[in-house]
C-alpha positions as CSV (number, residue, x, y, z in Angstrom):
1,X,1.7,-3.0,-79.4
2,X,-0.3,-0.9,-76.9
3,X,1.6,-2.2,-73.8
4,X,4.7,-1.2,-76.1
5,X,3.0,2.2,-76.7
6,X,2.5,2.7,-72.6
7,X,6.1,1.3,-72.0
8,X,7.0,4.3,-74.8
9,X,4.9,7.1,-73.5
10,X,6.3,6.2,-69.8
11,X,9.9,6.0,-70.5
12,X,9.4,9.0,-72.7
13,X,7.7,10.8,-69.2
14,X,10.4,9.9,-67.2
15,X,13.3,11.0,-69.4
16,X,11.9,14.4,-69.6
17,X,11.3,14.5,-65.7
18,X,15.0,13.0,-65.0
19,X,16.3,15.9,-67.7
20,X,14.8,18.6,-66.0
21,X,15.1,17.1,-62.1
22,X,18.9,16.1,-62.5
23,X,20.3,19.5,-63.1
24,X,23.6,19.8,-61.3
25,X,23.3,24.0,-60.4
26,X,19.6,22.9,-59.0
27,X,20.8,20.1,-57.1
28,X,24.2,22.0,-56.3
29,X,24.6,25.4,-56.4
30,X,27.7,26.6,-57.4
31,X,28.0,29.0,-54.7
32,X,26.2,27.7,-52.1
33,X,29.3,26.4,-49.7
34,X,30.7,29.6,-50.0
35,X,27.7,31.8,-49.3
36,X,26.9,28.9,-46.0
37,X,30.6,29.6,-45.0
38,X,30.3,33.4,-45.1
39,X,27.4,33.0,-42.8
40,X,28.9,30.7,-40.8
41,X,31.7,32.4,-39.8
42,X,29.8,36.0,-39.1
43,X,27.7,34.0,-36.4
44,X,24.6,34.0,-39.0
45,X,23.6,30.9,-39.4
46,X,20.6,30.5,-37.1
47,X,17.9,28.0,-36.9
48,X,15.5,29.9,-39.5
49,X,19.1,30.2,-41.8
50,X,19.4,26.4,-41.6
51,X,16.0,25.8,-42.3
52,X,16.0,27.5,-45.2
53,X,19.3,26.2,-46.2
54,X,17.8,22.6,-46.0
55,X,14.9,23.5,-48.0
56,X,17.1,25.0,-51.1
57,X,18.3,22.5,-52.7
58,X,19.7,18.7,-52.2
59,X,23.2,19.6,-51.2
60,X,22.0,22.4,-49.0
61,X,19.7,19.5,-47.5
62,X,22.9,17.6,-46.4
63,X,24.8,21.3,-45.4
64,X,22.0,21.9,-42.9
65,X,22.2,17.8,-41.8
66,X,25.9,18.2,-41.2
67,X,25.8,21.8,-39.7
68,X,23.0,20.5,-37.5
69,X,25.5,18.4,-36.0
70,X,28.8,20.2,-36.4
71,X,29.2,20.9,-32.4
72,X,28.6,17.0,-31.6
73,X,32.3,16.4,-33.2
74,X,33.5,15.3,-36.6
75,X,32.6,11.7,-36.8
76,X,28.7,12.8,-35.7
77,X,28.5,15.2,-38.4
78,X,29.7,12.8,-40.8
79,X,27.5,10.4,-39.9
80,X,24.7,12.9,-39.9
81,X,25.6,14.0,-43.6
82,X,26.1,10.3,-44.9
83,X,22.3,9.9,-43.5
84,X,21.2,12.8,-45.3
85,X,22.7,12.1,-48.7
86,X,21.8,8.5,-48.9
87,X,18.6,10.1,-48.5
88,X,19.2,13.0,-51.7
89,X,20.6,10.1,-53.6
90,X,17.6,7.6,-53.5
91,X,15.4,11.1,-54.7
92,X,18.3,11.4,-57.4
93,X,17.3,8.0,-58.6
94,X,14.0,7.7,-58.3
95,X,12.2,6.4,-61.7
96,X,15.3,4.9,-62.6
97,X,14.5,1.2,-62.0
98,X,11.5,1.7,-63.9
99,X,13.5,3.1,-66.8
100,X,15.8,0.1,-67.1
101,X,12.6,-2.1,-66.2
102,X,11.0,-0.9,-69.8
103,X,14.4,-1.0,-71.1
104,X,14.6,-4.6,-70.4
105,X,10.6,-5.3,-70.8
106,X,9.8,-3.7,-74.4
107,X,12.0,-6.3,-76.6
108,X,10.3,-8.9,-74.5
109,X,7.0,-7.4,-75.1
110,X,8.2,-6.9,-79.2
111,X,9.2,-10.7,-79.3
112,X,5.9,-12.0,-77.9
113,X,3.9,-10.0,-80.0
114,X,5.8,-11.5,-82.9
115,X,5.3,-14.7,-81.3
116,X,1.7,-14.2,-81.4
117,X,1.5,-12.9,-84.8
118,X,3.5,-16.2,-86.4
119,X,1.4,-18.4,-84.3
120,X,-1.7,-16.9,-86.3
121,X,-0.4,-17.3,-89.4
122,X,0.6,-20.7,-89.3
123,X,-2.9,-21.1,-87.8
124,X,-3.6,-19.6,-91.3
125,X,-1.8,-21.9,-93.6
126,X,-3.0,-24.6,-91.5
127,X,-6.7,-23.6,-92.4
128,X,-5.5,-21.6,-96.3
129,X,-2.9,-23.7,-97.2
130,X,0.6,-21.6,-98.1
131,X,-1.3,-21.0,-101.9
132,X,-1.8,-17.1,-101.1
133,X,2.4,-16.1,-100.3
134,X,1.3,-12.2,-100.6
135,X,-1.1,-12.5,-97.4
136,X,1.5,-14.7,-95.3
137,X,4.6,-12.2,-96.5
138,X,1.5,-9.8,-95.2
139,X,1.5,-11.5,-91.9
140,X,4.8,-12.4,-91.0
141,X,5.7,-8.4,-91.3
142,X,3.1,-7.5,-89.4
143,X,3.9,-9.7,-86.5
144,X,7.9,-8.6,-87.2
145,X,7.1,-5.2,-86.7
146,X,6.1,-5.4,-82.6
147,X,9.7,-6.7,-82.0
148,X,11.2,-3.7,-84.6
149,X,8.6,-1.2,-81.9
150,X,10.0,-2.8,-78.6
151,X,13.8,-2.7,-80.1
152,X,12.9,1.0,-80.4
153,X,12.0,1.7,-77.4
154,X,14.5,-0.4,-75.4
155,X,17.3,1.2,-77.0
156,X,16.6,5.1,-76.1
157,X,15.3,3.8,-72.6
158,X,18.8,1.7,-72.5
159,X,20.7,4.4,-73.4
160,X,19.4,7.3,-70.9
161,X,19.4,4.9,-68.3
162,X,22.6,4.8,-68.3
163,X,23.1,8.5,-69.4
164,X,21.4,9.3,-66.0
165,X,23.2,7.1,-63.8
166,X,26.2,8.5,-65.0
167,X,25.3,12.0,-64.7
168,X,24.0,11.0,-61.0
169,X,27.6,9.1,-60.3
170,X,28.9,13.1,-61.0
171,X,26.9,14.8,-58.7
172,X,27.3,12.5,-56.1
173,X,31.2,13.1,-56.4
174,X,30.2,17.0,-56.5
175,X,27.9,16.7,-53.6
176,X,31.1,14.7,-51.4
177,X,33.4,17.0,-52.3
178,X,31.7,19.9,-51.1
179,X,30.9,18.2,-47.9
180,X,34.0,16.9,-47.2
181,X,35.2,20.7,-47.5
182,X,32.8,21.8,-45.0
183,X,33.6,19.4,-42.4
184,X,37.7,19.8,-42.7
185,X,36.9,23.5,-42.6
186,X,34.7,23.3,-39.7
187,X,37.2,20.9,-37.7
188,X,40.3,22.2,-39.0
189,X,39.4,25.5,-37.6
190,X,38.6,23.8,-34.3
191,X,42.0,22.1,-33.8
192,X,43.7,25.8,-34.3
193,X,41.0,27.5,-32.0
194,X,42.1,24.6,-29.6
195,X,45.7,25.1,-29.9
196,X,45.7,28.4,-29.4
């Protein structure tokens, strides 16, 4: 029971952590591309801006990666913004393996407690005889109930584990999408300077 009490208290930590880290206007800010672009084009975006721009927020991490690189061509900067997201998506998923770890560890941890408790009450008939039925009913719940406690916490962990890798599958998909943006914008513009 108390390694099924520190798998609760963990899971519980992380949950609360994952709710409050894997907020999509944190991690994306819905005007962010725009305000980038605006600077962008009026020749503001210096080295200080970019700095700062990468210290923001994850997707103005991988802006700054990508804008870093924009005058190398359009495969660099793709490459350059790839590196920097794989980056921003291992920090999205950090604590997640250890969420579906307890997921997967607390009914194992419920069964052997129950495990341990049957084995002491046959150890108790073996010594009692089954004459007293109220203290083996007595004992037989008891060692039921660490399997009920690891069920309930699997379950919750189980379920926001795969809550949050959902939610970060989105903001992945939010996080390309503005990217890819930038970069057609950037290189679109360049082939009609080019032509012209």
């Amino acid at each position: 029971m108390v390694f099924i009490l520190l798998c609760s208290v963990l899971a519980l930590a992380i949950c609360i952590e994952r709710l409050y880290t894997l907020n999509p206007k944190k991690i994306s800010p819905p005007h962010l591309l725009a305000t980038v672009w605006k600077q962008l084009k009026a020749g503001e975006l210096d080295a200080a801006r970019l700095r700062s721009l990468k210290q923001s927020s994850p997707l103005g991490r991988i802006l700054a990666a990508g804008l870093g690189n924009a005058n190398h061509g359009r495969d660099v900067m793709k490459e350059s913004i790839q590196d920097a997201a794989s980056h921003v998506v291992h920090d999205l998923e950090r604590y997640l393996n250890t969420l579906g770890t307890i997921a997967a560890v607390a009914p194992l941890l419920g069964l052997l407690g129950t495990v341990v408790g049957m084995i002491r009450v046959f150890a108790e008939i073996m010594t009692q005889g089954t004459g007293n039925a109220s203290a083996l009913a007595g004992g037989i719940s008891e060692a039921l109930i660490t399997t009920a406690a690891g069920l309930m916490v699997a379950i919750p962990a189980l379920i926001m584990h795969r809550y949050f890798v959902g939610r970060i599958n989105e903001i992945v998909v939010g996080l390309e999408q503005e990217t890819i943006k930038l970069v057609d914008a950037l290189h679109n513009d360049d082939r009609a300077d080019s032509r012209t």
